[in-house]
C-alpha positions as CSV (number, residue, x, y, z in Angstrom):
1,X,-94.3,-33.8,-32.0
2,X,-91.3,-35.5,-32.9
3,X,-89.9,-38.5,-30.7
4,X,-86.4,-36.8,-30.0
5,X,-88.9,-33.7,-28.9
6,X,-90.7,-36.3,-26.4
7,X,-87.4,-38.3,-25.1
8,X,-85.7,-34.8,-23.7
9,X,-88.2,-34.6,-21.3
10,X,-87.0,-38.0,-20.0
11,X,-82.9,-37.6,-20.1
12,X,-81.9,-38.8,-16.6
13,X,-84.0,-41.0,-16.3
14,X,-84.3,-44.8,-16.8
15,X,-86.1,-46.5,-19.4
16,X,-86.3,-49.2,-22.1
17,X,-85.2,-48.2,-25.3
18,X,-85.6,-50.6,-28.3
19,X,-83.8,-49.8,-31.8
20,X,-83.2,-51.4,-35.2
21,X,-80.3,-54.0,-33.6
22,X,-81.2,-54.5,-30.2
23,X,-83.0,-53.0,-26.7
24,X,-81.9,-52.3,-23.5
25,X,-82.5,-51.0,-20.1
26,X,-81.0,-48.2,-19.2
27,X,-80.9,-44.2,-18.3
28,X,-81.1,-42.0,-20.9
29,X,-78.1,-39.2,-20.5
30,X,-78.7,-36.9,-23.6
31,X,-80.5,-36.2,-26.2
32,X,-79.7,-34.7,-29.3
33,X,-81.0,-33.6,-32.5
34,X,-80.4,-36.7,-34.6
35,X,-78.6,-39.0,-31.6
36,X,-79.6,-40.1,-27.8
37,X,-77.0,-41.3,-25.1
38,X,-77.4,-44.0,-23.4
39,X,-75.8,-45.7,-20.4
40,X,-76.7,-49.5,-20.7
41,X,-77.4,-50.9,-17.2
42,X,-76.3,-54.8,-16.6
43,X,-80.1,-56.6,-14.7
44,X,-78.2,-59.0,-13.1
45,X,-75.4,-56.5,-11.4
46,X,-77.0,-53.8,-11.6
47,X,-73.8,-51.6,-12.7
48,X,-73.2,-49.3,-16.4
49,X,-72.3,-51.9,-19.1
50,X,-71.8,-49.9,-22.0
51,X,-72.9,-46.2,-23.5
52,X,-74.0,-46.6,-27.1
53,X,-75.0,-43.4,-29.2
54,X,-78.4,-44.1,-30.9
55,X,-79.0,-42.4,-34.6
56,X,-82.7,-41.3,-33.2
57,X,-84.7,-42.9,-36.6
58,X,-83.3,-46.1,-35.7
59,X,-85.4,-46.0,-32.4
60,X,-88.6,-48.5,-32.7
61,X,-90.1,-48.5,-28.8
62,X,-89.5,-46.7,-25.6
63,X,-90.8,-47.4,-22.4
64,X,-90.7,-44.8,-19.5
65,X,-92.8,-47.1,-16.6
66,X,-93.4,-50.6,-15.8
67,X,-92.6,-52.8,-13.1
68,X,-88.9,-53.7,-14.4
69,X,-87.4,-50.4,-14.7
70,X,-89.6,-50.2,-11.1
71,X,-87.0,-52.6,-9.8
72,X,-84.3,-50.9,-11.5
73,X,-84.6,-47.6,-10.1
74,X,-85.2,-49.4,-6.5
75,X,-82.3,-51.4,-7.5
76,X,-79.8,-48.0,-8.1
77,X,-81.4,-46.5,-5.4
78,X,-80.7,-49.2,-2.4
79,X,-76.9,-49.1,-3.7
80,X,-76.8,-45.1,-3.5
81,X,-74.9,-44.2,0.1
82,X,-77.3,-41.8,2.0
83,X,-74.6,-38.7,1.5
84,X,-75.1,-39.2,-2.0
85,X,-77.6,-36.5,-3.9
């Protein structure tokens, strides 16, 4: 299985993504054939910094759990109004 096979599973979600220039936290919005999307998230406001289109073979590590996007998703979550879906 390739890893763009794997990371569709996860779009919508957040995650750590680490590529050839840099890594970030973040929620993966699409994934493509030979690109993903993703919406950089700023730790220290918790708001969308950037999107940045990732060629997919430039992608070195990608984690889906741990206990900072934990606090991330907590994070997002205690900022969504309860009307929201």
């Amino acid at each position: 299985m390739k890893l763009v096979e794997k990371l569709k599973e996860y779009e919508n979600q957040y995650l750590f993504i680490r590529w050839a220039t840099g890594g970030e936290y973040g929620k993966l919005m699409y994934v493509g054939d030979d690109f993903v999307e993703f919406n950089i998230i700023d730790v220290e406001t918790m708001s969308y910094r950037e999107t940045v289109l990732i060629y997919a073979p430039l992608i070195l590590e990608v984690t889906i759990g741990g206990s900072d996007i934990a606090r991330i998703v907590a994070e997002v979550s205690s900022q969504m109004s309860v009307g929201e879906n």
